[in-house]
C-alpha positions in Angstrom: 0.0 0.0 0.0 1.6 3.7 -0.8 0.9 5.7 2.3 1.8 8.5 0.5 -1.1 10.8 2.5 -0.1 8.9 6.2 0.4 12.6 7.4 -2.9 13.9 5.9 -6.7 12.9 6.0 -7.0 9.6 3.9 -9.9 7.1 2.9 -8.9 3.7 2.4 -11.8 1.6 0.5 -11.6 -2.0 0.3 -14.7 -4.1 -1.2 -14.6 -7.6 -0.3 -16.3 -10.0 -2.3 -15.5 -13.6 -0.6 -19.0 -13.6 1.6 -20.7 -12.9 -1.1 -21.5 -15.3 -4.1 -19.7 -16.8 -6.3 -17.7 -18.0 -3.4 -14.4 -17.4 -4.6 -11.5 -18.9 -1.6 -7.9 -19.4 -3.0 -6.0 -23.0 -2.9 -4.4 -21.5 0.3 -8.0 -21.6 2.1 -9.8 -24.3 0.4 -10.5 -26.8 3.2 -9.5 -25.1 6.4 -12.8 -24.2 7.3 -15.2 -27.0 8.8 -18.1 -25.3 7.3 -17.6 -26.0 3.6 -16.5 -23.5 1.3 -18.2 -20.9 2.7 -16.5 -20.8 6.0 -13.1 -21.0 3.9 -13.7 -17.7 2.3 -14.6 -16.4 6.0 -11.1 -17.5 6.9 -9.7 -15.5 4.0 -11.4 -12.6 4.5 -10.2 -12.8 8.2 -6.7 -12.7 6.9 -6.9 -10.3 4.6 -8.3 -7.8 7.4 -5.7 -8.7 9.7 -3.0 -7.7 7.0 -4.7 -4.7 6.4 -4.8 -3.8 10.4 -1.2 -4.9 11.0 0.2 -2.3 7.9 -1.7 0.4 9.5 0.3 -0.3 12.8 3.3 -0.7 11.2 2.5 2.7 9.5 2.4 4.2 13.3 -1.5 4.8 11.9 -3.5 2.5 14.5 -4.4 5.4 17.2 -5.2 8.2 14.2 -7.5 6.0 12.2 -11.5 5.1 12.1 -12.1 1.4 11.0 -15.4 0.3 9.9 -15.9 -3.0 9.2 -19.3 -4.3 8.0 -21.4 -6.2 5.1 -23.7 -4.0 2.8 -26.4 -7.0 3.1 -28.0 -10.4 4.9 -26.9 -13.9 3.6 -28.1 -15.1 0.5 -30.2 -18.0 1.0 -30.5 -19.4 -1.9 -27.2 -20.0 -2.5 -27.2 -23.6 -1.9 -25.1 -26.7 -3.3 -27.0 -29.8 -2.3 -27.5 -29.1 1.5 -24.5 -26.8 1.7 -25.0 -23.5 2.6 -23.2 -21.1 0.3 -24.8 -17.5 0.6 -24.3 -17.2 4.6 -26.9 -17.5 7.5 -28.8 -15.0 9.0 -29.6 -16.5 12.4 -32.7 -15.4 13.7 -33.5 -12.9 11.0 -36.2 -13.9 8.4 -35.4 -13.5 5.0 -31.7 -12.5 3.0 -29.8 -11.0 0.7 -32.1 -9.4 -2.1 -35.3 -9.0 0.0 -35.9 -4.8 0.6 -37.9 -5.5 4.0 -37.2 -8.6 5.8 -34.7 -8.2 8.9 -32.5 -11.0 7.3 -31.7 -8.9 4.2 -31.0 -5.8 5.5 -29.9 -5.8 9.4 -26.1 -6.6 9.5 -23.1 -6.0 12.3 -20.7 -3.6 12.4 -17.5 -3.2 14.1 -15.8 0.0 14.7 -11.9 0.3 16.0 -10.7 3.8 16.9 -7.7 3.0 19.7 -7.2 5.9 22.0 -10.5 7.4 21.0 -13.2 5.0 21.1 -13.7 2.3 24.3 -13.0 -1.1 23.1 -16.0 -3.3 23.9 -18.9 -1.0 23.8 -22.1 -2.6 22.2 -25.0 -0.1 21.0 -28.0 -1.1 19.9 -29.6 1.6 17.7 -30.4 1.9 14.6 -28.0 3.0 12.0 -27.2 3.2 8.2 -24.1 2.3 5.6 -25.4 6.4 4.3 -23.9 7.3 7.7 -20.1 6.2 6.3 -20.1 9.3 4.4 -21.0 12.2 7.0 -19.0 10.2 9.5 -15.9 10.5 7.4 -16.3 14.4 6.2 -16.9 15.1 9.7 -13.1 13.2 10.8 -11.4 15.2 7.9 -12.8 18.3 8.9 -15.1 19.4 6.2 -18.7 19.7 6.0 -22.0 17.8 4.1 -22.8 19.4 1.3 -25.7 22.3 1.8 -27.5 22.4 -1.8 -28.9 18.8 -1.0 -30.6 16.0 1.8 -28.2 14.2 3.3 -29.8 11.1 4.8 -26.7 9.9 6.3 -26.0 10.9 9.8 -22.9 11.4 12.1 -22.0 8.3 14.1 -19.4 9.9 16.4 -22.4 11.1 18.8 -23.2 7.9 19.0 -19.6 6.5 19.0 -18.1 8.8 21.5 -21.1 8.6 24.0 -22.6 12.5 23.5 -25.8 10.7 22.3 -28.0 7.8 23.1 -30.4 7.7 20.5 -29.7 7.3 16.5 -31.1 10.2 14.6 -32.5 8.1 12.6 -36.3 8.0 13.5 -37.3 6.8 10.1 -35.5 4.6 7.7 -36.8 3.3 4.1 -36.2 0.3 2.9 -35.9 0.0 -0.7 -35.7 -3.7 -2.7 -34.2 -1.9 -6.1 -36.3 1.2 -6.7 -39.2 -0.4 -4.8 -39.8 0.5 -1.3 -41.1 -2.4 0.4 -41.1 -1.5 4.4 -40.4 1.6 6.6 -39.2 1.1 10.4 -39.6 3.5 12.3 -37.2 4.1 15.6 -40.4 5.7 18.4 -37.5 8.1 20.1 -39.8 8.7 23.8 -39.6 4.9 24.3 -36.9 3.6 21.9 -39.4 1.2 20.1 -38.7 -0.5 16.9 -41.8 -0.2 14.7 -41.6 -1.9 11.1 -44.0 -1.7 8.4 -44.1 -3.5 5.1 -45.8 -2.5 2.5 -44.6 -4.9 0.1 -43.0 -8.8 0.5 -41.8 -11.5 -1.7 -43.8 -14.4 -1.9 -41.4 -17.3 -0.4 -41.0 -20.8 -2.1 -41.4 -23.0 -1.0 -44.0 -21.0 1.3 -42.5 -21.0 4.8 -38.6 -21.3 4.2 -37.9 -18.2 4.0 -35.9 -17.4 0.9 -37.4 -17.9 -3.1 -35.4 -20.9 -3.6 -37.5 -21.9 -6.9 -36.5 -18.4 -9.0 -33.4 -18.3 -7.2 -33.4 -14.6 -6.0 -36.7 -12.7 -4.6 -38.3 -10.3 -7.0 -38.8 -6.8 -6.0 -42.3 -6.3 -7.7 -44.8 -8.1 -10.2 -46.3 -11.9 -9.5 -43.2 -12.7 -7.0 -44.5 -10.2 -4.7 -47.6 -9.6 -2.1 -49.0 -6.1 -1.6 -49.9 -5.3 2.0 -53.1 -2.9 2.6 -53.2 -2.4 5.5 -49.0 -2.8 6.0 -47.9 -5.7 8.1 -46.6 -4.1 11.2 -44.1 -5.3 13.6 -42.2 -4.5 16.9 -39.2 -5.4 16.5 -38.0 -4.4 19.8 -40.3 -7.6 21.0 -40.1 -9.4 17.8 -36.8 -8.9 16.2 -37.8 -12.3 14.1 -40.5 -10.3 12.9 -42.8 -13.6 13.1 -46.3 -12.1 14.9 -47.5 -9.0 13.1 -49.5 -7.1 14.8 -53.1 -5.8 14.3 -53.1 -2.6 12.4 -54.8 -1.1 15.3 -52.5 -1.8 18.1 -50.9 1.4 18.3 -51.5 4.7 17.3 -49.6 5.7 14.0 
């Protein structure tokens, strides 16, 4: 890596693609995980990270810069071979990779490492967005969002560094392509979870969860079931989003 700018602001962007499929491990990897193919890319990716962290101390960088670490999306699910699971696994979350709404398509970790700034093993449980990368970062080099335009990214250092509880996100949309299929909204008084959908894909076989028979979930058309009233969940009481709730259960 040139580290030409170590003495300046600098963004370093790497993109991995071994979670996602086609799963794609080198001869180095292949076998080491016990979970099949998919667990060997794991171990790759866990490499490459570690080489990335261990140039950035070497650099003298490790106490000056803000890692984020996270996937844009759920598993896919119907990434199978035979019984093997290829796509990833999304634990308690219904749905995957490809699905606009579901919790399994959408909610992912993150792991932030700032030494010297941030307290190492902090959890917080709020609701946040990959849009906030960008604020986040103009705000650590100093500059300022652009003014001629909605930014719907917002800072994470509040949240980071303890000056705030709550997201500022009270509402977030949830798009499958240019399709918005649900809208959760974050109740800020009690720190509720609400989720409507408006639109789902139509599962097949019916209750596994994923569209195994097309392969990938549409977004609209036959594949997909309006909602009128919405489906509404709380996910602060049903994070498997697996009782919706009668429409009338709570004032909107």
């Amino acid at each position: 890596f040139d580290f030409r700018n170590k003495h300046r602001p600098f963004l370093l962007f790497v993109s991995l693609l071994h979670v996602h499929t086609p799963l794609i491990a080198t001869e180095k990897f292949l076998g080491r995980s016990k979970h099949g193919l998919y667990g060997d890319n794991v171990e790759e990716m866990d490499w490459m990270v570690g080489e990335l962290l261990d140039v950035i101390s070497k650099k003298g960088l490790k106490n000056t810069t803000f890692i984020y670490f996270a996937s844009d999306h759920g598993g896919a699910l119907e990434a199978r071979s035979g019984n093997s699971q290829l796509g990833g696994w999304n634990g308690i979350y219904k749905g995957g990779k490809g699905m606009g709404g579901w919790e399994g398509g959408i909610r992912v970790p993150g792991i932030i490492r700032w030494p010297g700034v941030l307290p190492a093993g902090i959890a917080i449980d709020e609701p946040t967005s990959l849009m906030d990368i960008f604020p986040t970062v103009i705000q650590l080099a100093g500059g300022a969002v652009p003014q001629d335009r909605v930014i719907d990214g917002r800072s994470l250092l509040p949240l980071l560094q303890g000056t705030a509880q709550h997201s500022e996100h009270e509402f977030m949309f949830h798009y499958c392509g240019v399709f918005l299929h649900a809208v959760r909204w974050h109740q800020k008084d009690t720190g509720t979870v609400w989720k409507a959908h408006y639109t789902t894909p139509v599962f097949q076989p019916k209750d596994s969860g994923a569209c195994f028979r097309r392969g990938i979930c549409p977004c609209f058309g036959d594949g997909t079931t309006h909602h009128d009233p919405p489906l509404l969940f709380d996910l602060s009481q049903d994070p498997s989003e697996a009782n919706p709730l009668p429409t009338d259960a709570e004032p909107l």
